[in-house]
C-alpha positions in Angstrom: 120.0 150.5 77.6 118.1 148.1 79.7 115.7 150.9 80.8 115.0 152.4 77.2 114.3 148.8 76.5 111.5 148.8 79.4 109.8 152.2 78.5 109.6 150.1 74.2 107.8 147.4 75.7 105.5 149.5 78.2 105.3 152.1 75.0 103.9 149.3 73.3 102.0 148.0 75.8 100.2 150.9 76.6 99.6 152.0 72.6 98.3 148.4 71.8 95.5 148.5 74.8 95.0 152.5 73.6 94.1 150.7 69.9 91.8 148.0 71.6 90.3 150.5 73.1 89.4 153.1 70.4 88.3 149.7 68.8 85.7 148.9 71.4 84.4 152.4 71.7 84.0 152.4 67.5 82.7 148.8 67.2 80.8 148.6 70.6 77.4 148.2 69.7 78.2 145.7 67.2 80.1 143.8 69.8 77.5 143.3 72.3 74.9 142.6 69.9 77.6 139.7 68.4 78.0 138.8 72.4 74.4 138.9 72.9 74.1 136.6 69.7 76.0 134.3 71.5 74.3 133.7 74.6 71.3 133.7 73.5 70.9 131.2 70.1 67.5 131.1 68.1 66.2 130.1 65.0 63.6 129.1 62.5 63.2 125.5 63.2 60.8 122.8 63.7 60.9 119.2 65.7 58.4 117.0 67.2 57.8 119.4 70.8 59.1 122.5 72.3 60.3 122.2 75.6 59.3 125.2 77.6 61.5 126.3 80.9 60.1 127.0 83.3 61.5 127.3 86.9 58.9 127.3 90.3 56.3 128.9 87.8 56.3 129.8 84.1 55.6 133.2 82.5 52.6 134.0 80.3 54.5 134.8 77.4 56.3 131.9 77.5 53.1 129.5 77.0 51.8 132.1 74.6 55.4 131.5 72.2 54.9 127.6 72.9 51.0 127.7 71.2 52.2 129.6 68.6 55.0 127.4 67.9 52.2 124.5 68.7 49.4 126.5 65.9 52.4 127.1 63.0 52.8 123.6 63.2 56.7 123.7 63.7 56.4 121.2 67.0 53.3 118.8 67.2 53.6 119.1 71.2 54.6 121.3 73.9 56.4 120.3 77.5 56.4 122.4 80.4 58.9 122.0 82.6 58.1 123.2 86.4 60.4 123.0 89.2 59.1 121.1 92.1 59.1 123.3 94.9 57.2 123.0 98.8 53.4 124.3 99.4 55.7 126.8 102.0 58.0 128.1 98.8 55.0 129.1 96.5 53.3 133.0 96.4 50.9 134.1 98.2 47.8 133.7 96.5 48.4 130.2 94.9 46.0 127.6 96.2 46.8 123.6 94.9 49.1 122.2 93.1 50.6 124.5 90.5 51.1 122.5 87.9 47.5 121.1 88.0 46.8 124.5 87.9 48.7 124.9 84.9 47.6 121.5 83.3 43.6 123.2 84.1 44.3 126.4 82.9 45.4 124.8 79.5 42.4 122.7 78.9 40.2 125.6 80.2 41.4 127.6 77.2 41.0 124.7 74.6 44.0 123.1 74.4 43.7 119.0 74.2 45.5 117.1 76.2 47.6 115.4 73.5 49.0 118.9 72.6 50.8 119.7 75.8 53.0 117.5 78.6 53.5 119.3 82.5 56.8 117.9 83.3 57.8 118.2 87.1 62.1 118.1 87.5 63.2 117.8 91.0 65.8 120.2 91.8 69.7 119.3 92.4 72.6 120.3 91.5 73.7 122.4 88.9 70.1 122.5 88.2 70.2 123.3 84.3 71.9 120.0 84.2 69.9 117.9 86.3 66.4 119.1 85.1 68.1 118.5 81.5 68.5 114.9 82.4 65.2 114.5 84.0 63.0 116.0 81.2 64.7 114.1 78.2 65.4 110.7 80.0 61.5 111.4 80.4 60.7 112.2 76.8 63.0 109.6 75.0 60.6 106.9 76.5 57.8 108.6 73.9 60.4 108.1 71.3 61.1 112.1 70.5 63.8 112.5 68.3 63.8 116.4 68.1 63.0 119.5 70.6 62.7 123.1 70.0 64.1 124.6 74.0 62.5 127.6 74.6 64.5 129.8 76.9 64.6 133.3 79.1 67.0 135.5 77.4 70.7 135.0 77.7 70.2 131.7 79.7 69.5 130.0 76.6 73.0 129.1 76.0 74.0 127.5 78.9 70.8 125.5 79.3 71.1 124.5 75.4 74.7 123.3 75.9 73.3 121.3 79.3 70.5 119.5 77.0 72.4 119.3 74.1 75.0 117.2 76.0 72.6 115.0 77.7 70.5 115.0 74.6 72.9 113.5 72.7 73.4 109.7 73.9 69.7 109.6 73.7 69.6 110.5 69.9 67.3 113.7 71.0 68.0 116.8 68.2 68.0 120.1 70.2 67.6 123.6 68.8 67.7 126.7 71.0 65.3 129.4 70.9 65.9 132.3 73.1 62.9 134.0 74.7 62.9 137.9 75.8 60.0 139.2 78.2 62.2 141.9 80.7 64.1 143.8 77.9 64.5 143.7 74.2 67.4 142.0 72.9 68.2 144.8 70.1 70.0 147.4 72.9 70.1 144.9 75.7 73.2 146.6 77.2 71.6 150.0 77.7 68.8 148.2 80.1 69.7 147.6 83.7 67.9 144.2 83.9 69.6 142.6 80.5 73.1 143.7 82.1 72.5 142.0 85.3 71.4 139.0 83.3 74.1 138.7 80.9 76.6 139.3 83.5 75.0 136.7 85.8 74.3 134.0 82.9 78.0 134.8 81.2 79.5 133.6 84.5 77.3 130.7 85.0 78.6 129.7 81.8 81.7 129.9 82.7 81.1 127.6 85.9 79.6 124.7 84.0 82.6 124.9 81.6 85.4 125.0 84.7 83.1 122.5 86.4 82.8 119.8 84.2 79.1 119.7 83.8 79.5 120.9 80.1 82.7 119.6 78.1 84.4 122.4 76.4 83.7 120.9 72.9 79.8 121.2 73.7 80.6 125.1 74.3 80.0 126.8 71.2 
């Protein structure tokens, strides 16, 4: 009795992971694209900057998305952020100070210096945290009440729960905006490079929530 008991509950067992299963394989695209959704938030919004993430250097693209952002008029003001790193630790190639160069390279192509900030964040850890604090506590001073955070691809959700959080007790609105330059987010899962990074980025979620460095109520 005790056996035939045992084969009903592995019987079910097995037939209820069968019917997740057959579910997955139906609903799979939909899935992902819902999961992808998730860690990587954007909208239509507007706010007094957008804060631009950079890490040692920032891509092309992204400053291309901040000036349109900056020409729509949905922010009055972009902020780079730039990761302070040694002469030793930049390319090859890269004379100066990079964010000089950055600061240059924006005036060169007409931009006034009352439409963009270069903000410098010195690295500790977790980093997505720290630089949080550092760029806000820096742009509460101005009195910003609002901030569009433009993010790489599926690290938008952790670092928009990290300034979110820190954002909060300094009365400083954030709204994520998730930027793809590697893959494209519609079939992300059928490109090596947005696997690796939503596997990567899904776990480092994961650590700032069993961490402590994000409360679970900030994490949805």
């Amino acid at each position: 009795m005790k056996n035939r008991k045992s084969k009903w509950i592995w019987g079910g067992i097995c037939l209820f992971i069968l019917i997740i299963t057959i579910f997955v394989l139906i609903f799979r695209e939909t899935i992902l694209l819902k999961a992808g959704n998730f860690m990587a938030p954007a909208g239509d919004y507007k706010a007094d900057v957008a804060i631009l993430e950079g890490s040692e250097f920032i891509s092309t693209g992204f400053i291309t998305t901040g000036m349109k952002l900056l020409s729509s008029g949905r922010v009055k003001r972009i902020v780079i952020v730039l990761q302070n790193i040694a002469p030793a630790g930049r390319p090859y190639g890269i004379n100066g100070n990079y964010p000089d160069v950055v600061r240059q390279k924006l005036k060169n192509i007409g931009m006034k210096e009352t439409e963009f900030k270069v903000v410098v964040v010195h690295i500790g850890h977790p980093v997505t945290l720290r630089e949080a604090e550092q760029v806000l506590n820096a742009l509460s001073k101005e009195n910003i009440k609002s901030a569009i955070l433009l993010s790489p691809g599926f690290h938008t959700r952790r670092s928009y729960l990290a300034y979110q959080y820190v954002g909060i007790p300094l009365q400083i609105k954030i709204f994520p905006s998730a930027s793809f330059t590697n893959y494209q987010f519609n079939n992300w899962w059928v490109q090596e490079s947005g696997v690796r990074d939503f596997t990567a980025e899904f776990f480092k979620l994961v650590y700032y929530l069993a961490g402590g460095y994000i409360p679970f109520k900030f994490s949805y």
